[in-house]
N, C-alpha and C positions, 0 to 999 in steps of 0.2 A: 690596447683596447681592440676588441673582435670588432672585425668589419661587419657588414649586414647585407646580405644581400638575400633578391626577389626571385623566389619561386614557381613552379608553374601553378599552385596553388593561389599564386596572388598574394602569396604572406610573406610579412619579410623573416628571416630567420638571422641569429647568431653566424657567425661564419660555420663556427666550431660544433654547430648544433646540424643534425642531418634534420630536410625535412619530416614533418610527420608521415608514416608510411599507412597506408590502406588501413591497413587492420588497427593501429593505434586509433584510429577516424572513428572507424566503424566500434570499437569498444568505448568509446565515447558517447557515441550516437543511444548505443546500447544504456549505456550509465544513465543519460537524460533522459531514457524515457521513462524510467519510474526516481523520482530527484530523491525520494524519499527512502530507497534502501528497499529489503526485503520487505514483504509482508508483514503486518504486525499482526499479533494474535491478541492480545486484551485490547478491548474497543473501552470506548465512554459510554454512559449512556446515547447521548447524540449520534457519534458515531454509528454504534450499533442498531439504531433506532433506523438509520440510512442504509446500513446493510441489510436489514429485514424488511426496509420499504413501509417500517410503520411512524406515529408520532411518537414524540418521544414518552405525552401521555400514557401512550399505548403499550408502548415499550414499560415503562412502569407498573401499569397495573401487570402486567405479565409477569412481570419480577414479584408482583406484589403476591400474586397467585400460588405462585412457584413455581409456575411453567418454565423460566429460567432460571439454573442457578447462577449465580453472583460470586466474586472475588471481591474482595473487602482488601486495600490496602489504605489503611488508615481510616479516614472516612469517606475516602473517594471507593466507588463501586464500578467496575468495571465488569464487561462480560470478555467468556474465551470463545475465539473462534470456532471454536471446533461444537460445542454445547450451542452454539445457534444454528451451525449445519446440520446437526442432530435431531435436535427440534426441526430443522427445515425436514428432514428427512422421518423423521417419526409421523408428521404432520400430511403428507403428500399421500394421496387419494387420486385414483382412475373410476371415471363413470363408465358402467356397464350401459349400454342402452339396446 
């Protein structure tokens, strides 16, 4: 059985085990701040309702309009990221004054 000993870390480590070094830390640190992985591109309604800043009412009749299109996987509806930065950018107006 490996002995155990304490680091300048403060952690105890395996004998056989080097401690963590800087950059394994720091790719860590990096990994928690988003726990969730890359960005996702199909939202829920909800979701999407939060990234447009509307209700999700709101969000609805907008779908219902056809101002967004929709991704149908089964009966759940989801929108793409990219089709509401679109809209956000189709949408966007400067006052001349």
């Amino acid at each position: 059985m490996a002995a155990n000993r304490q680091d300048d870390d403060g952690l105890t480590h395996p004998e056989d085990e080097p401690p963590p070094s800087v950059n394994s830390i720091e790719k860590r640190k990096a990994q928690n701040k988003n726990p969730r992985g890359p960005h996702k591109r199909l939202y829920t309604i909800p979701e999407a309702a939060h990234y447009l800043g509307r209700t999700v009412n709101a969000l609805r009749e907008m779908i219902w309009a056809g101002k967004l299109p929709i991704v149908r996987d089964g009966k759940r509806i989801l929108l793409d990221q990219s089709d509401m930065d679109s809209y956000i950018e189709r949408h966007k107006t400067v006052y001349d004054f």
